[in-house]
C-alpha positions in Angstrom: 121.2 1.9 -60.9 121.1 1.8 -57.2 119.5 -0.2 -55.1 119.1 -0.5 -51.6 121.2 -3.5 -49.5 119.0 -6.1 -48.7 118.5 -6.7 -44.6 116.7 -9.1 -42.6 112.9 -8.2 -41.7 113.9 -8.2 -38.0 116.3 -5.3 -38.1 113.9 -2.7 -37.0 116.0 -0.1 -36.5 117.1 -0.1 -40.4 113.6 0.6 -40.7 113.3 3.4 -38.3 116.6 5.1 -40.0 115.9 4.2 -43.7 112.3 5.4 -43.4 111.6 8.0 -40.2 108.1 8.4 -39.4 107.2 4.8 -40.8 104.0 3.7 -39.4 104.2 1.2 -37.0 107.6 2.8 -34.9 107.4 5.0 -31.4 106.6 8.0 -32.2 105.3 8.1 -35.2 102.0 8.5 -36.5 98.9 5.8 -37.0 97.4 5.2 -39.4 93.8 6.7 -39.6 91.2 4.9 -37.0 94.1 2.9 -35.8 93.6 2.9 -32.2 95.5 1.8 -29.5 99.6 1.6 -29.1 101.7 1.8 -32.8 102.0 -2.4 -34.2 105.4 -3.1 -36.1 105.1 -3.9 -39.5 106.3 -7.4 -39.8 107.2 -9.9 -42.8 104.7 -11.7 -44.2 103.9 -15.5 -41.9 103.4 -17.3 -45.8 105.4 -17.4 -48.7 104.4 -15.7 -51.5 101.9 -17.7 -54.7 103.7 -20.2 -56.2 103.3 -18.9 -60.1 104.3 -15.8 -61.7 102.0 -13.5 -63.5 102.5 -13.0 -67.0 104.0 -9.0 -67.6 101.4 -6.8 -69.0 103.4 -3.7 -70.1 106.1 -2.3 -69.3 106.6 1.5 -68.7 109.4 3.9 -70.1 108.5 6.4 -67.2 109.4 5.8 -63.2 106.4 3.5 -61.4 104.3 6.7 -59.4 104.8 6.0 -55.9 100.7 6.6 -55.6 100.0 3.5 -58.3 102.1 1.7 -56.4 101.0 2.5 -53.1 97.3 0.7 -53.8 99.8 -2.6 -53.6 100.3 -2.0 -49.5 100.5 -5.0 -47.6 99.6 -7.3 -50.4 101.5 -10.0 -52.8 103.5 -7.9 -55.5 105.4 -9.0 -58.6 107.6 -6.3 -59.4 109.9 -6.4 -62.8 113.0 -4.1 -62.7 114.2 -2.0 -65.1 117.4 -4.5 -65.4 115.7 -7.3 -66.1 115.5 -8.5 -62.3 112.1 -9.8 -61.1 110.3 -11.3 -57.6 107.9 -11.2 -55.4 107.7 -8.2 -53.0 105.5 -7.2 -49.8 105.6 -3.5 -49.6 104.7 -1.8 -45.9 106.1 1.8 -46.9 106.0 4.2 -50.2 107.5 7.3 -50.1 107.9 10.0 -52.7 110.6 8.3 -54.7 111.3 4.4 -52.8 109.3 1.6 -51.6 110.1 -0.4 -48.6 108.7 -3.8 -47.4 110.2 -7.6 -47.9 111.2 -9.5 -50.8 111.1 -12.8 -51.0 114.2 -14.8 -51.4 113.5 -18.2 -52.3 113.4 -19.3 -48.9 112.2 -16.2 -46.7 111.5 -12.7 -46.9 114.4 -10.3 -46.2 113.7 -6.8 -45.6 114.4 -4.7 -49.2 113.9 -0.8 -50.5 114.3 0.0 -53.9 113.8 3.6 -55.9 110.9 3.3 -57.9 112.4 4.5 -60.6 114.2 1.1 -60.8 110.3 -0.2 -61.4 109.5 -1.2 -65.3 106.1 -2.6 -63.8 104.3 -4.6 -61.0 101.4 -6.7 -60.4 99.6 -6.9 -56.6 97.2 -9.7 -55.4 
């Protein structure tokens, strides 16, 4: 299993290398009926609920990066296939990894993970 080192949310330019053509970065594209100069995709200002959900099922196949992708800027709890679990603020999913912030106890580091290293997730 690999998975991706964990940085904090104000290294940008791990961003802009990890995951080119992120929204939010010079240069690269808006999304739709965005207007106006590109924002930066920041952690979240609050930390994440206090409880944590109840697993509903757990897959034997990789998380699809569209499922997944309905969780964008919101509260995830995501449940790895090793056991590991937290809460998760995804900004990015690409074809086969997801990038945003986890949260840490304390504050939200910057974090990308393959999502075939997903068993499951829950947004709110």
């Amino acid at each position: 299993m690999y998975m991706y080192p964990t940085y904090h949310y104000e290294d940008q330019a791990f961003l802009e290398r990890q995951f080119p053509g992120l929204p939010g970065f010079p240069g690269a594209p808006q999304f739709p009926g965005q207007s106006g100069p590109p924002t930066y995709s920041q952690a979240p200002t609050a930390p994440p609920p206090a409880f944590i959900p109840q697993q509903q099922s757990a897959s034997t196949f990789a998380v699809d990066p569209g499922a997944i992708s309905f969780c964008l800027f919101r509260n995830t709890f995501i449940w790895l296939n090793n056991g590991a679990r937290f809460w998760y603020y995804p900004i990015f999913v690409g074809p086969f990894s997801v990038a945003g912030f986890r949260w840490n106890g304390r504050f939200w580091t910057i974090f990308g993970i393959d999502t075939r290293q997903i068993n499951s997730f829950s947004c709110f």
